[in-house]
C-alpha positions as CSV (number, residue, x, y, z in Angstrom):
1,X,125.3,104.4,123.3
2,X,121.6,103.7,123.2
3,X,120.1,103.8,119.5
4,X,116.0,104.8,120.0
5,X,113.9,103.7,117.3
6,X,109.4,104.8,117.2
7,X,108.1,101.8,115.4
8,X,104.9,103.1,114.5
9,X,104.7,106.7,112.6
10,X,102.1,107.6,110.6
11,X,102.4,110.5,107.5
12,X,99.4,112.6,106.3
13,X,100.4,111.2,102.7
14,X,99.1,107.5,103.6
15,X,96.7,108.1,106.8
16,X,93.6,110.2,107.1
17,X,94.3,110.9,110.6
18,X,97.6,112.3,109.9
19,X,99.0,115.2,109.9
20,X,102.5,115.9,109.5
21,X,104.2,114.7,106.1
22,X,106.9,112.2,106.0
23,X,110.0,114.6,106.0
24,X,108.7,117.2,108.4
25,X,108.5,113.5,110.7
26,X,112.1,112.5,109.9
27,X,113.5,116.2,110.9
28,X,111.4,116.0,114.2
29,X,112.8,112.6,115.2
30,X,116.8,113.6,114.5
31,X,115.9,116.8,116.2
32,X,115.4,115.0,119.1
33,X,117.5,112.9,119.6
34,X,116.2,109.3,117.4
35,X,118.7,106.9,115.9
36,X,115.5,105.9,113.1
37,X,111.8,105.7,112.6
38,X,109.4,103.1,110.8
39,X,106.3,104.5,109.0
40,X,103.3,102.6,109.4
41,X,100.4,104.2,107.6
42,X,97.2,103.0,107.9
43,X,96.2,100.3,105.1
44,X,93.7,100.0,102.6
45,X,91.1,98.5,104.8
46,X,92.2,101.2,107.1
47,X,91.8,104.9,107.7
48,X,94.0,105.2,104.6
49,X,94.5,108.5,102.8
50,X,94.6,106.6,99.4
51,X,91.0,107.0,97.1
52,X,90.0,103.1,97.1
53,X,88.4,103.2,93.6
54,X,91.8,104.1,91.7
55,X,94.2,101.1,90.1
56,X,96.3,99.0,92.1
57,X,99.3,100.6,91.2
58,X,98.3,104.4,91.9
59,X,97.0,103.1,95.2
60,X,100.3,101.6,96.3
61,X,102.7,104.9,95.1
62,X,100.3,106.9,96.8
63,X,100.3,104.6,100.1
64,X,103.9,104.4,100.0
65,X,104.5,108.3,99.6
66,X,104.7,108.8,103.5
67,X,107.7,106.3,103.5
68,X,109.1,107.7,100.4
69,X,109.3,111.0,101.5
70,X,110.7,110.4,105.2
71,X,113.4,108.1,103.9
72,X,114.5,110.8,101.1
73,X,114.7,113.9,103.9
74,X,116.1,111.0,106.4
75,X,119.3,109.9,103.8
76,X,119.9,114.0,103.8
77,X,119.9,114.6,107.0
78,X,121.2,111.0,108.8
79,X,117.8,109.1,110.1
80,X,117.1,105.3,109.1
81,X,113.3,104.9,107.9
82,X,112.0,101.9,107.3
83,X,108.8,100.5,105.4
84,X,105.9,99.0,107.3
85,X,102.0,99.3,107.4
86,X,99.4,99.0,109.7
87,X,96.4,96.5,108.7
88,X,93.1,97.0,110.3
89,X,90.1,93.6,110.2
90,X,87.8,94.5,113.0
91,X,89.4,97.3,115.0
92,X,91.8,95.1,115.6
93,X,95.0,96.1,113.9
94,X,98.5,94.4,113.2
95,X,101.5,96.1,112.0
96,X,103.3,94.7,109.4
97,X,106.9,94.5,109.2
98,X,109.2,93.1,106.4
99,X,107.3,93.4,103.1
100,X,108.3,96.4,101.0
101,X,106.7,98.3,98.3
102,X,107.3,96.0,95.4
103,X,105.9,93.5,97.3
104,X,102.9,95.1,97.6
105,X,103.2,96.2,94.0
106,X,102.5,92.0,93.3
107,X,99.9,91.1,95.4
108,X,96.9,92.8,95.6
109,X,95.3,89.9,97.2
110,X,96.5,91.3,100.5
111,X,93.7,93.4,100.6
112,X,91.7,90.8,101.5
113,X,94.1,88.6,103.6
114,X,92.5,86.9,106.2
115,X,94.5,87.6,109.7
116,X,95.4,84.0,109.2
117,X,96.7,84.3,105.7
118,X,98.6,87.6,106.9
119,X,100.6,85.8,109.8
120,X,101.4,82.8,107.0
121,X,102.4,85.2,104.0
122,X,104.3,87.4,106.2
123,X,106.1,85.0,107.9
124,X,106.8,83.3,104.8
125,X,108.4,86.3,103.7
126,X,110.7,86.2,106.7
127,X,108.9,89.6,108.5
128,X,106.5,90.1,111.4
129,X,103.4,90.9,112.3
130,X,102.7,92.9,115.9
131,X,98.8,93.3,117.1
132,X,99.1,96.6,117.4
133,X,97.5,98.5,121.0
134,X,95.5,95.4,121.8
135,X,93.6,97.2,124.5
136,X,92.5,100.5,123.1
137,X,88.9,101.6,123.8
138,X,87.6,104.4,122.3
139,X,84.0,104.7,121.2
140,X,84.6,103.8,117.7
141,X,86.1,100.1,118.7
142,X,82.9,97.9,119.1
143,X,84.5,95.1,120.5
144,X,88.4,94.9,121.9
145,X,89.7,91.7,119.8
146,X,92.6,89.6,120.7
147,X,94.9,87.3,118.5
148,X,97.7,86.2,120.2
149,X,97.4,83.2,117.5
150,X,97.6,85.8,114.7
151,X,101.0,87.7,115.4
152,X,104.0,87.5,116.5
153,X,104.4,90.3,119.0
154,X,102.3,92.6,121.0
155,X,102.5,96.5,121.4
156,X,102.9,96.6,125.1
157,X,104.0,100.3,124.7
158,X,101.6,102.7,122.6
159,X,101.7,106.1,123.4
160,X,98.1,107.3,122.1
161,X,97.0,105.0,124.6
162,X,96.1,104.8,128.3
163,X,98.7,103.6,130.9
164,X,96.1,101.4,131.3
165,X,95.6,99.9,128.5
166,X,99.4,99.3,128.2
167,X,99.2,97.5,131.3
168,X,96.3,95.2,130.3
169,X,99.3,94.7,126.9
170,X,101.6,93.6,128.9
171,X,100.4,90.8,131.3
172,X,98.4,89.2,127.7
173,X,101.9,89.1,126.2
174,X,103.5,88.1,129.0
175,X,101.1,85.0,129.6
176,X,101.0,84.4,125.6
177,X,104.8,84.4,125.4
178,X,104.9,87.1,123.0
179,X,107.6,89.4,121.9
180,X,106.6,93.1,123.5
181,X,107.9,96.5,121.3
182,X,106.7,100.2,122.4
183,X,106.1,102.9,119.8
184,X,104.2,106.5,119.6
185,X,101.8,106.2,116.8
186,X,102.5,109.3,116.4
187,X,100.3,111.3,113.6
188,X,101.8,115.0,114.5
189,X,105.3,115.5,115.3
190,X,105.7,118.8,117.3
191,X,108.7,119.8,119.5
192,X,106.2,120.9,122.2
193,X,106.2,118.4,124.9
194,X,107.1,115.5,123.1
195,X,108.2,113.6,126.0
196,X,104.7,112.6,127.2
197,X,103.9,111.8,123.5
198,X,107.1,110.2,122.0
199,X,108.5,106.5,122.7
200,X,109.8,104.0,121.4
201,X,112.4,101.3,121.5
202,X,116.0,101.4,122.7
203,X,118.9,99.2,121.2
204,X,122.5,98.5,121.3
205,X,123.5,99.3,117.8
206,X,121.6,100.7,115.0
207,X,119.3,98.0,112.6
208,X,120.7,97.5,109.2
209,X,117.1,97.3,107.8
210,X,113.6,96.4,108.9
211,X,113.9,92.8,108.5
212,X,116.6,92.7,111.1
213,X,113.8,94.4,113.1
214,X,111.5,91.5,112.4
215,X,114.1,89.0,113.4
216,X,114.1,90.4,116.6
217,X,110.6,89.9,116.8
218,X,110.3,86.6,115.4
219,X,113.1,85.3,117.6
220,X,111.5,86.8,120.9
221,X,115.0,88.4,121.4
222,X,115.2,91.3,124.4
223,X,114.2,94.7,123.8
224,X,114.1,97.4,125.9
225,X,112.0,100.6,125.9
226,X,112.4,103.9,126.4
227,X,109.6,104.5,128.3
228,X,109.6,104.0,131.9
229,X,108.1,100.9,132.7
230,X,106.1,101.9,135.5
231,X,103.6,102.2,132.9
232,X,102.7,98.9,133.4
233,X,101.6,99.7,137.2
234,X,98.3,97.9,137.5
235,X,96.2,100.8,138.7
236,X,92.9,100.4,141.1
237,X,90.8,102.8,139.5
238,X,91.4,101.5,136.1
239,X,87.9,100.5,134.1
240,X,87.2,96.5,133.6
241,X,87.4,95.7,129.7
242,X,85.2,93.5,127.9
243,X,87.6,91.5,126.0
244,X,87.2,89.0,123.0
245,X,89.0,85.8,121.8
246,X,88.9,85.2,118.1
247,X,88.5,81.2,117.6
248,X,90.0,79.2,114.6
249,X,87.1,80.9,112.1
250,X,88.2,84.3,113.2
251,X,85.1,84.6,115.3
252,X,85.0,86.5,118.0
253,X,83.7,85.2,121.5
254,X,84.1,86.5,125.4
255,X,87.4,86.0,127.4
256,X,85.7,86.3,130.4
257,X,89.3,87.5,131.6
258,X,90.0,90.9,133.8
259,X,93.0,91.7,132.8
260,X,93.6,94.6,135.0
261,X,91.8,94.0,138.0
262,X,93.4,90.0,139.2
């Protein structure tokens, strides 16, 4: 029996750009059909929901009342949530996996984590950190920034993207040696044709918790997807993107790479 997780959910509580709340999320995803669902709202450097001038404490209960409220209407109704965020430096965005709430709670120094400091702290911490959509190009992202040195994993499946921008994903973590994971981003869960919007990944037994999800990660052990991976089709017509390296200051400079058009 195949167990279908979305790794990347974001509420309306803890993301601007969201729309549906936590619950009304976790009754969309057993409605159709989802073993469990990790929310990853957008953080405080971020298109975060949260007022950035109150206390650290208010800022973290308010960040975390997404999660909070999808894992109370998940325990009701039989859905797994799990805790993650999504941190953003440049328009170039990681998800975090592993460190909870009163972690956070702690260390309010992680708002100005370096991306070097956040792969070291994290993986101190035994969780993982996935560069979220690597490829995306949209008018607001001035430069499309890679960091295979930064993270552990690569979302080769996002489905607010492009096919092609999936496809670029997948051959940069395929030459990189990177773990690949799929999710929706999904800000607005609606049962109308959810299929083209919805995916995620597909395992053999349910996790136990978040950090066994970051194992799998960290130990580059197989996942499959359940999108069809003819997404990964190079395509002719597909545009050339600019791409960026980041070098050991975190600076960016050209890649001078095609990765769609070989």
């Amino acid at each position: 029996m195949p167990f279908l997780y979305d790794t990347h959910v974001h509420t309306c509580q803890g993301s601007k750009c969201g729309t549906s709340t936590g619950a009304e999320h976790a009754r969309f995803y057993k409605e159709i059909g989802f073993q469990g669902i990790i929310i990853t709202d957008h953080f405080f450097n971020g298109n975060t929901a949260v007022p950035r001038d109150l206390p650290w404490k208010e800022r973290v209960e308010l960040f975390c009342s997404g999660y909070e409220d999808a894992l109370s209407e998940g325990q009701k109704i039989g859905l797994d949530v799990f805790f993650g965020w999504e941190q953003n430096f440049n328009h170039d965005e990681y998800l975090i996996y592993g460190l909870d709430k009163n972690w956070l709670l702690n260390h309010p120094e992680v708002e100005s984590w370096t991306r070097a400091e956040q792969l070291q702290v994290v993986s101190k911490h035994g969780g993982c950190v996935v560069q979220a959509h690597p490829f995306r190009n949209r008018a607001y992202i001035s430069q499309i920034i890679l960091g295979p040195q930064f993270c552990h994993g690569v979302e080769v499946i996002n489905m607010g993207n492009f096919a092609y921008n999936d496809a670029a994903a997948y051959r940069f973590a395929q030459e990189y040696g990177l773990s690949m994971t799929a999710g929706s981003d999904n800000h607005f869960s609606c049962a109308d044709n959810w299929k083209d919007t919805i995916g995620g990944i597909v395992l053999d037994k349910p996790l136990a918790s978040v950090m066994e999800y970051a194992r799998i990660i960290r130990e580059h052990l197989p996942l499959r997807f359940s999108v069809d991976e003819s997404r990964f089709a190079l395509q002719p017509d597909a545009p050339s993107l600019e791409t960026f390296w980041l070098d050991e200051n975190e600076q960016p400079s050209p890649t001078g790479r095609n990765w769609l058009h070989p």
